[in-house]
matplotlib code that plots the C-alpha trace (Angstrom):
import matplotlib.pyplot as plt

x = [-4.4, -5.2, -2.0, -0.1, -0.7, 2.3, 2.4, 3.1, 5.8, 4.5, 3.8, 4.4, 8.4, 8.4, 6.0, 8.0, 11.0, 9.1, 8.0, 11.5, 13.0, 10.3, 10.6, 14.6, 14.4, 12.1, 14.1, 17.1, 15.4, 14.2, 17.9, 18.6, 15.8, 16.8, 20.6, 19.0, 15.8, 14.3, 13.4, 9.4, 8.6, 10.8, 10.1, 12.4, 11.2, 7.6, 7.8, 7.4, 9.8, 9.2, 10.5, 11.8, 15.9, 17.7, 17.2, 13.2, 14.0, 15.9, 13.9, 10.7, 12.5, 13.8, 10.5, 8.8, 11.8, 11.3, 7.0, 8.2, 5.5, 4.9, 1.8, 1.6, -2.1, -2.0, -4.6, -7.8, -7.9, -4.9, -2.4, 0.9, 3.5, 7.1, 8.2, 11.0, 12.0, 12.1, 14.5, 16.8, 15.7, 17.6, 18.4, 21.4, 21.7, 24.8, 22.9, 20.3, 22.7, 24.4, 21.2, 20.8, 24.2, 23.7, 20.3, 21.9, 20.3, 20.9, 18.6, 15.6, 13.4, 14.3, 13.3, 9.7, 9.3, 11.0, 9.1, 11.3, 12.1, 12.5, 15.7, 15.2, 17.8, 20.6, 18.4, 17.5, 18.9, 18.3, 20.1, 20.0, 20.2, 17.0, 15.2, 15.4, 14.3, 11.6, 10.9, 11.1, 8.7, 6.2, 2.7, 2.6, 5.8, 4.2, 3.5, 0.8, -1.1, 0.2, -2.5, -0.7, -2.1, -3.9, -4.9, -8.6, -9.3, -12.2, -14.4, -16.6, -20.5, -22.6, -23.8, -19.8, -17.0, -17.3, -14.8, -13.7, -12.5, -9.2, -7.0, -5.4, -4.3, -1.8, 1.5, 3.9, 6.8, 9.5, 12.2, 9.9, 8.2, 11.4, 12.6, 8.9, 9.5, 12.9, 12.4, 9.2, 11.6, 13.4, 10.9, 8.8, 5.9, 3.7, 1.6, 1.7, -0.9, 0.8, -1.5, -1.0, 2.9, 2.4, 4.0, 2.3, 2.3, -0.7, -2.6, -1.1, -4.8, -8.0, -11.5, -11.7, -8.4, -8.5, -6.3, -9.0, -11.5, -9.7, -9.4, -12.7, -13.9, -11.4, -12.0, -16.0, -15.5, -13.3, -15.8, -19.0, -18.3, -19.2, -16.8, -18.4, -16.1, -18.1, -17.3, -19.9, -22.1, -19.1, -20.2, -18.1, -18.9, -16.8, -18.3, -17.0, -18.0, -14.0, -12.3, -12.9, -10.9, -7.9, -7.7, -6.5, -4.4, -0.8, 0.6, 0.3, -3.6, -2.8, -5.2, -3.4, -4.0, -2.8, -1.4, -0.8, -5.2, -5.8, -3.5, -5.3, -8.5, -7.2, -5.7, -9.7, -10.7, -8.1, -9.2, -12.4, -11.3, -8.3, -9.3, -5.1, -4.5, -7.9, -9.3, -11.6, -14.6, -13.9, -16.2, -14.6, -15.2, -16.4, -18.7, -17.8, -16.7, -13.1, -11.4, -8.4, -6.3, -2.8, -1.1, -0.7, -3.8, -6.4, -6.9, -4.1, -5.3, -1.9, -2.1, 0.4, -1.0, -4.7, -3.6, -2.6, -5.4, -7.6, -6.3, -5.9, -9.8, -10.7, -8.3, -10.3, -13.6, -15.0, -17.8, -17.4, -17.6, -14.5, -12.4, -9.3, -6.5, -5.1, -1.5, -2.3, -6.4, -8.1, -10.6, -13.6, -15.1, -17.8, -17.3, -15.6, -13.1, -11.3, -13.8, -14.6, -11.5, -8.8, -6.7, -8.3, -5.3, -6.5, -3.0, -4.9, -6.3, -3.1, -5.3, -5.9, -8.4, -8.4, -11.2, -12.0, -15.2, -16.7, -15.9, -13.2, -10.2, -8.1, -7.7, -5.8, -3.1, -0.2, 2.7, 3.5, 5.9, 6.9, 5.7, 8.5, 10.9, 9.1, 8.7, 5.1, 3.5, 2.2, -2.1, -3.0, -4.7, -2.0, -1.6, 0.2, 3.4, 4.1, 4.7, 8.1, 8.6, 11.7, 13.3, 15.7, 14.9, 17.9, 17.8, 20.4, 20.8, 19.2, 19.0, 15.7, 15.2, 11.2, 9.0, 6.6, 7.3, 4.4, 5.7, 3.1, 4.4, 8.0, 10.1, 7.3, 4.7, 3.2, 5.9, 6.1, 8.0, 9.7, 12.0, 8.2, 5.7, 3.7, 1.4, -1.0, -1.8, 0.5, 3.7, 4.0, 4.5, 7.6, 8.7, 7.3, 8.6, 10.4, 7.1, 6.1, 3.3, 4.7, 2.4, 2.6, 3.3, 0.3, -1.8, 1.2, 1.1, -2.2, -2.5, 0.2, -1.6, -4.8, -3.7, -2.3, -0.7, -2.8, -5.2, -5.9, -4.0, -6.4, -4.0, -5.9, -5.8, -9.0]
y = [-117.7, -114.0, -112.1, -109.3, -105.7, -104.0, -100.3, -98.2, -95.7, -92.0, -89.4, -86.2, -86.7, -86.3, -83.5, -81.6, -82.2, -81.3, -78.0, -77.1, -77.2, -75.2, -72.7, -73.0, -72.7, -69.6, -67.7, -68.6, -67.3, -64.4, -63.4, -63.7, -61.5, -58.8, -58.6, -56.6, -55.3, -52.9, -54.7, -54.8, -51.1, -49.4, -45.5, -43.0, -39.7, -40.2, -42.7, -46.5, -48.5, -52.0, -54.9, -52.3, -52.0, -49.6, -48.7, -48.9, -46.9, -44.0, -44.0, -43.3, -40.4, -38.8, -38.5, -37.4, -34.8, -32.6, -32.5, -32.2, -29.3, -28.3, -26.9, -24.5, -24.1, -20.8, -19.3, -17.7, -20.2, -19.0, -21.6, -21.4, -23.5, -24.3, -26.2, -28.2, -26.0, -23.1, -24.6, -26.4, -29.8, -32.9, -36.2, -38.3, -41.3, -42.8, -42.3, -44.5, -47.6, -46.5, -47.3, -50.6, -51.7, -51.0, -53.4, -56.5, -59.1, -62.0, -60.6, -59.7, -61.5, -59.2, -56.2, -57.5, -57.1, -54.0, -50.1, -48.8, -44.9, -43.0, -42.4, -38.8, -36.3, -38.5, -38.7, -35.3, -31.8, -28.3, -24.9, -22.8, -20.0, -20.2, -21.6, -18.3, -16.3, -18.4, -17.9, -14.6, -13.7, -15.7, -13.7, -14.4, -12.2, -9.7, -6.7, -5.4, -8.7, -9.4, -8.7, -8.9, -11.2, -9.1, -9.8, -9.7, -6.3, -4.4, -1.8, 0.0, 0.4, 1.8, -1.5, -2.1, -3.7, -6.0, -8.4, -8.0, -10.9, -11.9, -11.3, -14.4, -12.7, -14.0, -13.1, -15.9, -17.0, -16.7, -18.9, -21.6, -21.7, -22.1, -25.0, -26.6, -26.1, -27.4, -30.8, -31.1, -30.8, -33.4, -35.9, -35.6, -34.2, -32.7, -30.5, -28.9, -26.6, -23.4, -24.2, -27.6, -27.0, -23.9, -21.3, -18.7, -15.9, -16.5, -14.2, -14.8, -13.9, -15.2, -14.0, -17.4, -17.0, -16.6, -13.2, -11.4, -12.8, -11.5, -7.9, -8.0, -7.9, -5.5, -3.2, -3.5, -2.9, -0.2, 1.4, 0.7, 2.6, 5.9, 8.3, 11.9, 14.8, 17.0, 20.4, 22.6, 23.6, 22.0, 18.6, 16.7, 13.4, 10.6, 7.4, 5.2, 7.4, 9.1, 6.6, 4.5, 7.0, 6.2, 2.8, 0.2, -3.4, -3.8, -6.3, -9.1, -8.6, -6.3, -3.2, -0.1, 3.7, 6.8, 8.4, 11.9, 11.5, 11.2, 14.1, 16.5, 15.0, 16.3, 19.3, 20.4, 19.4, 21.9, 24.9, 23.8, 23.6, 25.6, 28.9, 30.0, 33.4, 34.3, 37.8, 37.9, 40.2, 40.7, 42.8, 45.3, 45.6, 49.1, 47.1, 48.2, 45.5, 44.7, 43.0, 41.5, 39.7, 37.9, 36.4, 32.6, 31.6, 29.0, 25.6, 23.9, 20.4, 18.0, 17.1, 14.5, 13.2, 12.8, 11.6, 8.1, 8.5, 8.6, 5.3, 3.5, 4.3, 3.0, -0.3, -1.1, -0.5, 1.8, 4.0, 6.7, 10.5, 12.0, 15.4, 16.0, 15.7, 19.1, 20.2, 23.2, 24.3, 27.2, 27.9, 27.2, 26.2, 28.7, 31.5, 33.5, 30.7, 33.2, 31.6, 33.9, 33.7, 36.5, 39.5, 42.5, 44.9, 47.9, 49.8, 52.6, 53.1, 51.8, 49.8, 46.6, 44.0, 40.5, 38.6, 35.1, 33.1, 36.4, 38.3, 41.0, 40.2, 43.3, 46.2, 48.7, 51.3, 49.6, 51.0, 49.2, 49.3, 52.6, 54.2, 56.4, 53.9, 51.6, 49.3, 49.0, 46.0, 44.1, 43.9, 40.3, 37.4, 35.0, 32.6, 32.8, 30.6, 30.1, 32.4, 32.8, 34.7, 36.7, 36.7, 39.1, 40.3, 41.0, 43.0, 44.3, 47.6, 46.4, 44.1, 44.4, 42.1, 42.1, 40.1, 38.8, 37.6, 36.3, 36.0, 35.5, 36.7, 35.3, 37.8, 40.3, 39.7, 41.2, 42.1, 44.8, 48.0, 48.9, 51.8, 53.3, 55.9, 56.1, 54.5, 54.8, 58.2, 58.8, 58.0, 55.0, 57.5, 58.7, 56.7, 53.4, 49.3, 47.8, 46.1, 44.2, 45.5, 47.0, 47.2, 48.4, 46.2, 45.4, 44.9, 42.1, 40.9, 40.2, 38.8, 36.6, 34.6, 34.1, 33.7, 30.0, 29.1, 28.5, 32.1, 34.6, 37.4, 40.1, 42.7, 45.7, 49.2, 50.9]
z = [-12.1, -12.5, -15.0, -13.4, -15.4, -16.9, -16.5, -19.9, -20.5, -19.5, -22.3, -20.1, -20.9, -24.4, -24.4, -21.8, -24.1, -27.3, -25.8, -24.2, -27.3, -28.9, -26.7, -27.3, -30.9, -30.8, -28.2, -30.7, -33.8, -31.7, -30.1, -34.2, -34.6, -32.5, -33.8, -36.7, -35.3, -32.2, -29.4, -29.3, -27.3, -28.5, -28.9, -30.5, -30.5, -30.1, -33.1, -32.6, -33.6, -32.5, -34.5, -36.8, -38.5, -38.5, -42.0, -41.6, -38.4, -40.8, -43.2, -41.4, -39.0, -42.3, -44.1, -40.6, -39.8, -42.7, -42.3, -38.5, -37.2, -33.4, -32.5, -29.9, -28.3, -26.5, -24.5, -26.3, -28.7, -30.7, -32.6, -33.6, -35.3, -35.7, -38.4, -38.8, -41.6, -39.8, -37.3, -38.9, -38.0, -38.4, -37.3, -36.3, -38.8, -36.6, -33.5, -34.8, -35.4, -32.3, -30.4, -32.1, -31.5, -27.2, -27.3, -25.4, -27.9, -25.5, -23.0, -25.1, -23.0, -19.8, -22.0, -23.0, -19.3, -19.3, -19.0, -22.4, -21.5, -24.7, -26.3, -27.8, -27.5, -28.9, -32.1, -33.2, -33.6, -34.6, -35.3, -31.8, -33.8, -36.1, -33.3, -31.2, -34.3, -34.9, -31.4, -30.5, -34.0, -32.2, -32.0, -28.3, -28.0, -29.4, -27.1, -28.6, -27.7, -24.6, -21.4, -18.4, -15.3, -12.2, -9.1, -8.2, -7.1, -5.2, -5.7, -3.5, -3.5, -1.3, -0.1, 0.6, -1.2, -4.1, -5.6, -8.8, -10.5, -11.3, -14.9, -15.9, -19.3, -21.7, -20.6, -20.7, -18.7, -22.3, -20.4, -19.4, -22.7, -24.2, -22.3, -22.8, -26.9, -26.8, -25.3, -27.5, -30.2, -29.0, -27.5, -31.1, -29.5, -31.8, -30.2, -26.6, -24.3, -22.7, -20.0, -19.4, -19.0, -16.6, -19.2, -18.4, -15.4, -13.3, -10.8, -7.3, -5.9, -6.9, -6.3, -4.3, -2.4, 1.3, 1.0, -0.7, 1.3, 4.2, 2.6, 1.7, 5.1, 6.5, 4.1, 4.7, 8.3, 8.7, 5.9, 7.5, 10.6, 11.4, 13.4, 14.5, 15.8, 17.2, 19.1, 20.3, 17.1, 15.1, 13.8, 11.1, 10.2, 8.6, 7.2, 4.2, 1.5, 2.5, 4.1, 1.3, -0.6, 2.1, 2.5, -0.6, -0.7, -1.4, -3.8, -0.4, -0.1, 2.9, 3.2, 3.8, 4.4, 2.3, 5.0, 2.6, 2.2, 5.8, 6.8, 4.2, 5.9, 9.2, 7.7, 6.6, 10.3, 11.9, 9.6, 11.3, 15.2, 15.2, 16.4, 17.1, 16.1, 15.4, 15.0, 18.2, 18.9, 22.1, 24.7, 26.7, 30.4, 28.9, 26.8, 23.6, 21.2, 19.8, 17.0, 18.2, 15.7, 16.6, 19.2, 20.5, 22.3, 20.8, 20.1, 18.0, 16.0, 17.1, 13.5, 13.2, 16.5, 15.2, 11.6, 14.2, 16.1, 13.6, 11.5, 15.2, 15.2, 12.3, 12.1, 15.6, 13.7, 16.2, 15.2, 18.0, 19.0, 19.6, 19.6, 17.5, 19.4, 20.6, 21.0, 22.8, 24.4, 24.8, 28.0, 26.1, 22.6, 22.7, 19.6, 22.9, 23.9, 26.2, 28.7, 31.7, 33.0, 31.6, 31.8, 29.6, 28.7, 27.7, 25.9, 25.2, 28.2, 29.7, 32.4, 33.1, 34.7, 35.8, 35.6, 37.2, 36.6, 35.5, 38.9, 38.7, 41.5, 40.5, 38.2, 38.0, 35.8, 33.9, 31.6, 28.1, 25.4, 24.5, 21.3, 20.5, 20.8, 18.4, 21.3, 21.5, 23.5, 20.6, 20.3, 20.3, 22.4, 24.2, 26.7, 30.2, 29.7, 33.4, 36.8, 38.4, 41.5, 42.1, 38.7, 36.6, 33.3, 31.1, 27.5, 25.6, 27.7, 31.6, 33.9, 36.2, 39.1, 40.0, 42.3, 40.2, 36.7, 34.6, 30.5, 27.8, 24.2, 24.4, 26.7, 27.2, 30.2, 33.3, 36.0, 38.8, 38.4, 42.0, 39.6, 38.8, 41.0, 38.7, 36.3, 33.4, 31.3, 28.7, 30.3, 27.5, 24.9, 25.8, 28.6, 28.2, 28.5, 26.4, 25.6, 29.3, 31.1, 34.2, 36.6, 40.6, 43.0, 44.9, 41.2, 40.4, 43.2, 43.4, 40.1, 40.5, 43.5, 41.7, 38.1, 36.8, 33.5, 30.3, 31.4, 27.9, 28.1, 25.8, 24.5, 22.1, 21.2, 20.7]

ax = plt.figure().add_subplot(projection="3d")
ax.plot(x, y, z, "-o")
ax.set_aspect("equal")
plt.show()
């Protein structure tokens, strides 16, 4: 008969048991452990102080305390320090014991597995006072070595613009610095970079940043073009090497004109083209040769007008030909701009002729201002304002309605004289206008229906 095997009692109990209470008696020791000691992780200040008491904890603060040194790494390799000293550094001792106490010993275990955020500012302290002295003697402060940050900048060739890199400088941001030093202070850091922490006042634009990019090439076009005003025998051209001189970028990379540069630009173009008021050699129809100086006709440079012309041109980076633009224009832009087209007032004479597109239409005897009343008809080359049939002409001591009424020096112009018989000699030296050129009826009339506004009006005395 075959025996019937007896199973054995299991080890795996007792070594469950055995290790259970292990594991009991060393998290008990441990909790013991920790009444009078840091939890492992622990950082105060920058300083480890796992598994340490509170007296190992004091002791090894105090002594670091008063060698406590922050080193400030500034830019250029320059260093600088603030001692503990210097600020009136010093420690907590209650605090310390204070932070001890708050561990809960019973869960130690929790806190192995727990990130430990540094206790700092509960630990340390310094005098406000001596650390603003300190800081403000700082070398950094100093004016005299301070370079302040600039943008990048451009400068121009004759190949175009070229950038100009950026100045990052040393200037540094005082109350942003200060906050950085303080909470070094307090976290025990020993050393810190300005430019890690972003202390210092930066460039807003780069060589590299878009915005200068961007000006770059607005600046090179509206230098590269070419704009030529050009009148007759009167060529002036304009190219970058001056409107480089006008154009420059604002604080927000934007490019920008000196209005004041362009306008003394425009200025030196209208002593060019302006020809109002000009003494005039003028040719007589008895072909002798005149100087006649004064009066209101010419061309007139609209200079405000062309000073926004001009900068529209150039923002559109057009390289064109082009005439100023005019607020008032003479007949022609020949060194005779009375163009063939023109009343010729001779006062000495006391005749006059009417020219149009170099054919005579009508001459013929006039009275002018009278001499010995001081009312002379003023020499000078002007412009016909405008014609008005029918109108009255009113002075201080008359009132004369005529037919035909054609003004071209303020209140003085050509008119009939129905109150007249006669004409020309030297009836204007005793009994002349009041300074219009009164002329018989059928010559006024006759100008008046061929003549239009805007025709010289060529007033001499020979």
């Amino acid at each position: 008969m075959r025996k019937k095997r007896q199973n054995k009692p299991s080890k795996v109990v007792p070594v469950v048991i055995i290790s259970l209470c292990a594991l009991i008696i060393i998290y008990l020791g441990l909790t013991m452990y920790f009444k009078n000691h840091f939890y492992f992780g622990s950082v105060i200040n920058g300083n480890n102080i796992s598994g340490k008491t509170v007296g190992e904890v004091e002791k090894d603060l105090s002594s670091k305390i008063d060698t406590y040194t922050l080193k400030l790494e500034e830019r250029g390799d320059v260093t600088e320090q603030i001692k503990a000293t210097d600020i009136g550094l010093k420690y907590y001792g209650d605090k310390i014991k204070e932070l001890k106490d708050n561990q809960n010993t019973s869960i130690w275990l929790f806190a192995l597995f727990k990130k430990k955020d540094p206790v700092m500012s509960q630990i340390v302290t310094y005098d406000e006072e001596l650390l603003n002295k300190c800081f403000d003697n700082l070398s950094c402060f100093d004016s005299s070595n301070i370079i302040k940050p600039k943008n990048a900048s451009f400068k121009y060739t004759e190949n175009g613009y070229e950038i100009i890199d950026e100045v990052y400088g040393n200037k540094i941001n005082k109350d942003v610095l200060y906050d950085r030093v303080t909470n070094a202070i307090l976290n025990g850091q020993s050393t810190i970079n300005l430019d890690e922490i972003d202390c210092y006042e930066n460039p807003q634009y780069t060589s590299k940043s878009q915005e200068v990019i961007d000006a770059k090439n607005t600046l090179d076009k509206y230098t590269g073009l070419t704009i030529t005003y050009t009148c007759d025998n009167n060529t002036e051209v304009l190219d970058g090497s001056t409107i480089h001189n006008w154009v420059g970028v604002n604080e927000n990379m934007e490019v920008t004109f000196d209005e004041a540069k362009v306008k003394k630009y425009v200025n030196k173009l209208s002593s060019i083209y302006n020809t109002f008021g000009n003494t005039r050699s003028f040719v007589t129809t008895y072909k002798t040769t005149v100087k006649v100086s004064g009066g209101n006709y010419g061309w007139i440079v609209d200079n405000s007008k062309e000073v926004k012309a001009l900068i529209e041109t150039i923002k559109n980076g057009q390289s064109i030909t082009k005439e100023p633009v005019y607020s008032q224009k003479a007949a022609s832009r020949d060194a005779n701009d009375i163009g063939n087209t023109y009343v010729e007032i001779n006062m000495t004479k006391q005749h006059l002729w009417f020219y149009k597109n170099d054919s005579l239409v009508v001459d013929g005897d006039v009275v002018t201002g009278n001499l010995s009343n001081n009312t002379l008809t003023p020499a000078g080359t002007y412009i016909l304002n405008y014609k008005e049939k029918n109108a009255i002409l009113k002075g201080e001591d008359y009132s004369s309605p005529v037919e035909f009424w054609m003004p071209f020096n303020g209140n003085i112009g050509i008119h009939d004289a129905s109150w007249r018989t006669e004409f020309g000699k030297d009836i204007y030296i005793t009994n002349g206008s009041h300074g219009c050129v009164n002329s018989p009826h059928e010559l006024a009339s006759t100008i008046f229906a061929n003549i239009q506004a805007g025709t010289p009006i060529v007033c001499y005395y020979e």
